[in-house]
C-alpha positions as CSV (number, residue, x, y, z in Angstrom):
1,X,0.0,0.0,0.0
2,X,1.2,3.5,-0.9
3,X,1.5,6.3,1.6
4,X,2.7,9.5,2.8
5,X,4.7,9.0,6.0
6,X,6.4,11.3,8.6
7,X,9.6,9.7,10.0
8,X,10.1,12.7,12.4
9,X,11.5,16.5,11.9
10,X,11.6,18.0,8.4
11,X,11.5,14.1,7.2
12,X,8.4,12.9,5.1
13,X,8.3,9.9,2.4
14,X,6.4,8.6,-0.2
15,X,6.7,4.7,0.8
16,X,5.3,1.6,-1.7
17,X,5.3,-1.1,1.3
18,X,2.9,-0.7,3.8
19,X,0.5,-3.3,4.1
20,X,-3.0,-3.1,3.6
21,X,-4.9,-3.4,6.5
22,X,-7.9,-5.6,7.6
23,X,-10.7,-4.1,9.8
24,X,-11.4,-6.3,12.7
25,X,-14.6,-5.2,15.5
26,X,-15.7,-2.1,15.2
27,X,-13.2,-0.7,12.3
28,X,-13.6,0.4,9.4
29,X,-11.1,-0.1,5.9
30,X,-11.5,2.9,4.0
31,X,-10.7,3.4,0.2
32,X,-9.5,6.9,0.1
33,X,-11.0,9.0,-2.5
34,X,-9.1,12.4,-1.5
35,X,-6.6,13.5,1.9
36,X,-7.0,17.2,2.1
37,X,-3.5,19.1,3.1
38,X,-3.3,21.6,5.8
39,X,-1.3,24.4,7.5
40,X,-1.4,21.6,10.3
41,X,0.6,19.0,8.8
42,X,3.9,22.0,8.3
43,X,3.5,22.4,12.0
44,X,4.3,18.8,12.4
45,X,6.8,18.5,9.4
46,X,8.9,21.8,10.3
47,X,8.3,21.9,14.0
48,X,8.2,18.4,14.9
49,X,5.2,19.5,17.2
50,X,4.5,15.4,17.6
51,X,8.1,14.4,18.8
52,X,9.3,11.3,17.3
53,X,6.2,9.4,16.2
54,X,6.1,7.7,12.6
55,X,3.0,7.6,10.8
56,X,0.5,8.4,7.8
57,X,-0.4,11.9,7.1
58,X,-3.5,13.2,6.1
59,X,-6.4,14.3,8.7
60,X,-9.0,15.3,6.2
61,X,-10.2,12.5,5.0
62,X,-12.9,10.9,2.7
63,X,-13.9,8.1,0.5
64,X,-15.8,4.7,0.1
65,X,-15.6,1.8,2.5
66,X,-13.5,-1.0,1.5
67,X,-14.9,-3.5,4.3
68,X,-15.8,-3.3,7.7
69,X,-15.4,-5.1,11.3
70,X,-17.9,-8.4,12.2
71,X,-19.3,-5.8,14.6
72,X,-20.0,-2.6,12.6
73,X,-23.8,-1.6,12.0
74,X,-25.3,0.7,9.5
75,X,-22.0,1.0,7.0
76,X,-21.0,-1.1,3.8
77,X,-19.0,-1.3,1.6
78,X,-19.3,1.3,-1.0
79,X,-20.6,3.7,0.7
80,X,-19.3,7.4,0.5
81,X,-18.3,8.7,3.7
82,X,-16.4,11.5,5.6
83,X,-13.5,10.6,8.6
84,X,-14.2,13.0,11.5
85,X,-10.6,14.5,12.7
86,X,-10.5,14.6,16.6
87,X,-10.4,10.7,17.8
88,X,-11.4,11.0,21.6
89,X,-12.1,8.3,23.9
90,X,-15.6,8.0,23.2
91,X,-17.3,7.7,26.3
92,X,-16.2,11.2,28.1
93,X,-18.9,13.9,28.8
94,X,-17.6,16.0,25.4
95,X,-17.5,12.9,23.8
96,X,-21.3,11.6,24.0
97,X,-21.9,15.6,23.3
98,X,-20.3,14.6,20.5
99,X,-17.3,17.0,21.0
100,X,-14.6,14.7,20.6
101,X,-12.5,17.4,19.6
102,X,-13.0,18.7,23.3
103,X,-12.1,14.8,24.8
104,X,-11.2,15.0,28.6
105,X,-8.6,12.4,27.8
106,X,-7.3,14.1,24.5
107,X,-3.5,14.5,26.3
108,X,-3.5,10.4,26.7
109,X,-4.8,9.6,22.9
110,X,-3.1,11.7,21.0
111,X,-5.0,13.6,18.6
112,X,-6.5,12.0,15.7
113,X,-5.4,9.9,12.1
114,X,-2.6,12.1,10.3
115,X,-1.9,13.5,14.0
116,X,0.3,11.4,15.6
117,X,-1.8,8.2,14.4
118,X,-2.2,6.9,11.2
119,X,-4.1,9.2,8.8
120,X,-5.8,8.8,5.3
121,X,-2.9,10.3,2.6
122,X,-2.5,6.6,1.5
123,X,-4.7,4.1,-1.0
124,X,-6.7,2.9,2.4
125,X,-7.0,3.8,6.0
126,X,-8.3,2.3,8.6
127,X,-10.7,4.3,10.8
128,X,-10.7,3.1,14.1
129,X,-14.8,3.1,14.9
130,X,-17.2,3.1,12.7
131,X,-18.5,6.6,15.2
132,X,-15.9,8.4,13.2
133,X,-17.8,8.0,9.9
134,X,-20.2,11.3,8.4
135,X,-22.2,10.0,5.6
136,X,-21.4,12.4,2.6
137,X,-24.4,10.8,0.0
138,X,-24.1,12.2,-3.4
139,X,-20.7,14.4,-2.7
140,X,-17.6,13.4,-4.5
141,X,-14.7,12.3,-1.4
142,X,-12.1,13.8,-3.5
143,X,-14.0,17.6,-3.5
144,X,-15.9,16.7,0.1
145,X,-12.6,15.9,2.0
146,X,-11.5,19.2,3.1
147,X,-14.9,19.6,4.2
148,X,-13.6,18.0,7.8
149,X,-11.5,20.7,9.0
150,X,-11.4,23.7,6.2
151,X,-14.7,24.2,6.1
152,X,-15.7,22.3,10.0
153,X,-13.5,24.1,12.0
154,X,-14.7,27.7,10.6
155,X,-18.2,26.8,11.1
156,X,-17.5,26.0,14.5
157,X,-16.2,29.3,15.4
158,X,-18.9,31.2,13.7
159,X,-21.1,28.8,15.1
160,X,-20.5,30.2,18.8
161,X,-21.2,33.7,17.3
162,X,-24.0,33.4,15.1
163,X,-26.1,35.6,18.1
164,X,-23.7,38.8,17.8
165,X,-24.0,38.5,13.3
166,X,-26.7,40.8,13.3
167,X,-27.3,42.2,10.1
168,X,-26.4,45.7,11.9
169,X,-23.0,44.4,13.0
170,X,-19.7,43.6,11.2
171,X,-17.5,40.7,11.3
172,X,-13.6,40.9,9.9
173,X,-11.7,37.7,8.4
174,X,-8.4,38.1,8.8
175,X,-6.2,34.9,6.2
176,X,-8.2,34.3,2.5
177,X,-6.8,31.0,3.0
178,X,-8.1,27.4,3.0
179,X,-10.1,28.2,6.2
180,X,-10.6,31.5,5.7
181,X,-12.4,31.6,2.1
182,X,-14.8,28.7,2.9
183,X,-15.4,31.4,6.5
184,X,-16.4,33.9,4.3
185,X,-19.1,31.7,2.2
186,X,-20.7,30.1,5.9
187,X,-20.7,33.9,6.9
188,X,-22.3,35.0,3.6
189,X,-25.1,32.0,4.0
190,X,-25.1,31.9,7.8
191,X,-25.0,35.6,9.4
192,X,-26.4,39.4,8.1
193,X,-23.1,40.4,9.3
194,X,-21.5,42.6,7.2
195,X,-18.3,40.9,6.1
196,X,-14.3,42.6,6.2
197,X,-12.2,40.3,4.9
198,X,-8.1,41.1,5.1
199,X,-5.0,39.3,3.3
200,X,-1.5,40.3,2.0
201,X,-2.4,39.8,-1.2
202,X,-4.7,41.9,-3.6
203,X,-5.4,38.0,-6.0
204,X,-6.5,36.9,-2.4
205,X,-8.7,39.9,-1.2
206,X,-10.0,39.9,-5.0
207,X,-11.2,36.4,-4.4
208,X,-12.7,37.2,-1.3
209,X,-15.0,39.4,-3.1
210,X,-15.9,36.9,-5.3
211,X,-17.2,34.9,-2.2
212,X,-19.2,37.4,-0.5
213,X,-17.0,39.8,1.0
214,X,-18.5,43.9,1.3
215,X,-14.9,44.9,1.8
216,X,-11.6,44.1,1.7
217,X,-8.3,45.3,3.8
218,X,-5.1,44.7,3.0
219,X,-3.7,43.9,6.3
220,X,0.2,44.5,5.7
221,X,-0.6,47.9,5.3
222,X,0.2,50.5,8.2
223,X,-3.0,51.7,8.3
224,X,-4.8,48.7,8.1
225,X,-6.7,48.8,11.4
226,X,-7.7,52.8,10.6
227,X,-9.1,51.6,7.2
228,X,-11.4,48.8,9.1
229,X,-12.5,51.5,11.7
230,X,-13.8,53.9,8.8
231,X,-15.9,51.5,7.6
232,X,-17.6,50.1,10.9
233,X,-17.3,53.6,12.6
234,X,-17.2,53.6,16.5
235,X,-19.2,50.5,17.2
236,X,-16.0,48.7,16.1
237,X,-16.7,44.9,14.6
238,X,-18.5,42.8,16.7
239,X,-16.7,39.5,15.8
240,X,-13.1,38.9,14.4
241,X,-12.0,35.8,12.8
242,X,-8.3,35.6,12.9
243,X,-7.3,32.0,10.4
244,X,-3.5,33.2,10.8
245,X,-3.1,33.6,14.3
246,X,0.2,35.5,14.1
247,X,1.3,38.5,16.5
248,X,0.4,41.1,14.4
249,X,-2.8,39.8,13.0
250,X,-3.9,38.9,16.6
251,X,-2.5,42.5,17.5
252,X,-5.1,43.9,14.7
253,X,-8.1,42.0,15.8
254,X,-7.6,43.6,19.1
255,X,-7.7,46.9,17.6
256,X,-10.7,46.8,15.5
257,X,-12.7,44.8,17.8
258,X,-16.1,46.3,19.4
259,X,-17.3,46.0,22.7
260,X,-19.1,42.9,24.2
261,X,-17.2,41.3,20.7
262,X,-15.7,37.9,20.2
263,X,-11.8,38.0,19.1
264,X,-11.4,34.6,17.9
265,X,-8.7,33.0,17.0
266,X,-8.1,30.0,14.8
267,X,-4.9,30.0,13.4
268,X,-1.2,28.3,14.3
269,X,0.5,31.1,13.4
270,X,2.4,31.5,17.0
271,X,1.8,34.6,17.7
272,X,0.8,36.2,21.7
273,X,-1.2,38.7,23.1
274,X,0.0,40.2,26.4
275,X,-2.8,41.2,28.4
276,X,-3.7,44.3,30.0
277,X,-6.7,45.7,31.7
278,X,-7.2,48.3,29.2
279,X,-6.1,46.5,26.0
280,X,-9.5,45.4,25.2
281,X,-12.9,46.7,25.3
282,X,-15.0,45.7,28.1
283,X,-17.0,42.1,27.9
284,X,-14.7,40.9,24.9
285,X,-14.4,37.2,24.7
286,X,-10.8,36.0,23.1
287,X,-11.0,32.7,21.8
288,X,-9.1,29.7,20.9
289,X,-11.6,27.3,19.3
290,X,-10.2,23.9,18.1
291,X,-11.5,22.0,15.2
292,X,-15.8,21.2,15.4
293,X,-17.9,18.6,16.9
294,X,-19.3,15.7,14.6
295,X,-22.9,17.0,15.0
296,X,-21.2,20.0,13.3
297,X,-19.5,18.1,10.2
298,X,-22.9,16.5,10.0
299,X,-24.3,20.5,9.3
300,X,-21.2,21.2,7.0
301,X,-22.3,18.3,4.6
302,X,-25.8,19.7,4.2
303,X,-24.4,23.0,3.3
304,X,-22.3,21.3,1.0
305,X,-25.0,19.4,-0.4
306,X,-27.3,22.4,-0.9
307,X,-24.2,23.8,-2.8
308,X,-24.2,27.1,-0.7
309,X,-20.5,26.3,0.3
310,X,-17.8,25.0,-1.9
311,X,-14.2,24.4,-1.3
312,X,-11.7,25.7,-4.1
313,X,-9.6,22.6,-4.6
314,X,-6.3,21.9,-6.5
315,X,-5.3,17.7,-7.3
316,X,-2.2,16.4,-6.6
317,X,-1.4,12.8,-6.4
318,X,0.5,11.0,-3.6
319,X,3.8,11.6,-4.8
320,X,3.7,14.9,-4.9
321,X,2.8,15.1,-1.6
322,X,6.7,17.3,-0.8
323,X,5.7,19.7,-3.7
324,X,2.7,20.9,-2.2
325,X,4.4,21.1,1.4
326,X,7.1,23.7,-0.4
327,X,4.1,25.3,-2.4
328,X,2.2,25.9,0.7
329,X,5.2,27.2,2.8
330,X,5.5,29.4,-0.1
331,X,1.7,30.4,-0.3
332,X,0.8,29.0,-3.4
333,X,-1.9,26.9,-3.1
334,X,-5.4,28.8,-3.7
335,X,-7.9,26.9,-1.9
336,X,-7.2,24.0,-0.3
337,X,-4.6,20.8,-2.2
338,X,-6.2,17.2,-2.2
339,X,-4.1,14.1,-2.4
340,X,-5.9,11.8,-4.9
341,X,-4.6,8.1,-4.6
């Protein structure tokens, strides 16, 4: 079996040996149809954020099953399905929420396939419980897989804030990225929000407007935070989205966000926020919100299915898997990248 494997810092490998494996209880053998890469996997490859595991990448996940445990109910094989990301323990208070992303014992398990266990860029992968699986009906696995964490962990965080989205309020995206532009579609279907969307690029805040954006900001420039204020006037926005997560992005969301607002952010990008009783307006809520809970994919595939979302995708086949890395360190993927098998 072919896969893409991480053999610890800065190391990854297309291998042509693994062997295929055979579902036994409760698993389930998937045939991949398409592994969506993410900003998540360089934080792994660069930083070694894992240590010294060894496994399969690839945390977005779909396809058709291949076979299933004696004890699995409900699944077959052929049937198109979506992996959901966060693998908790299963029987935890989030867990039977079905917040598994939010697992009390998440520290102990590690955090799901392509995340320190084995994940789905490879011809199969075998999902551990058949609790994992989100039926995806008519959708196509290879333009449905990034639908587990590009477009499920956005939702998620807009989710929280649909109450303050009035259609008298504004809300600022800060990264047109593989998050970021499928944020700006759930905000456009979901909210009457008006919607600021910033990048560093003017292709990227071009497509923004093509997805719904009122305006755009182009947030390397030194006025950046100015610009946003002229457009919401004193009220400030009321929500901010940050899908970069870096010190001066978080340091921009603090300064264009309203009172009683939600700073939230979702991005890797390292960056810090020293507090200070005056560095905020009163009754602001800063976030860190982490992936979505399965109910939630469940939501994202009917939005998917109604077509009011869609993921901009670019294939690449397994071996290229080291290309797209360097094209996303370099920011050149538009969208998200799928790994076809």
């Amino acid at each position: 079996m072919k896969a893409v494997r991480y053999f610890g810092h800065k190391d990854v490998r297309v291998v042509n040996d693994l062997e295929k494996p055979v579902p036994k209880g409760d698993e389930v053998l998937l045939k991949i149809g398409g592994a969506g890469v993410c900003h998540s996997d360089l934080h792994i490859i660069d930083e070694g954020t894992v240590g010294n595991l060894t496994f399969t990448l690839g945390h977005e996940n779909a396809g058709w099953i291949e076979a299933v445990g004696d004890t699995v109910k409900d699944y077959k094989k052929g049937d198109a399905v979506l992996v959901y990301g966060p693998w908790g323990c299963g029987h935890c208070k989030p867990c039977q929420q079905s917040k598994e992303n939010y697992c009390d014992h998440q520290s102990e398990l590690g955090y799901g396939g392509g995340l320190g266990l084995n994940g789905g860029m490879a011809e199969y992968m075998l999902v551990p419980s058949s609790r994992l699986l989100v039926p995806i009906f008519d959708l196509d696995p290879v333009i449905a897989a990034p639908l587990t964490d590009a477009a499920l962990t956005p939702y998620s965080a807009i989710k929280r804030s649909l109450p303050k989205l009035m259609p008298d309020e504004y809300v600022v995206v800060i990264g047109v990225g593989g998050l970021g532009h499928v944020a700006i579609q759930i905000l456009r279907e979901t909210s009457g929000a008006a919607i600021i969307a910033c990048d560093v690029t003017e292709e990227k805040l071009a497509f923004a407007k093509e997805l719904g954006a009122t305006y755009t900001v182009n947030s390397k420039d030194a006025d950046a935070a100015e610009q946003i204020l002229k457009i919401t006037g004193l009220k400030k926005a009321k929500v901010i989205l940050d899908f970069v997560g870096a010190t001066p992005t978080i340091e921009l969301g603090t300064k264009v966000v309203g009172m009683d607002g939600d700073l939230t952010i979702v991005g890797l990008g390292g960056g810090y926020y020293q507090y200070s009783m005056n560095g905020l307006p009163f009754g602001v809520t800063m976030t860190n919100p982490y992936w979505g809970s399965r109910t939630e994919l469940m939501e994202v595939v009917g939005l998917a299915r109604q077509k009011k979302i869609h993921i901009e995708i670019e294939k690449f086949n397994l071996e290229q898997a080291n290309e797209v890395y360097d094209r996303m360190r370099n920011g050149q993927i538009k969208g998200r990248a799928v790994l076809v098998p």
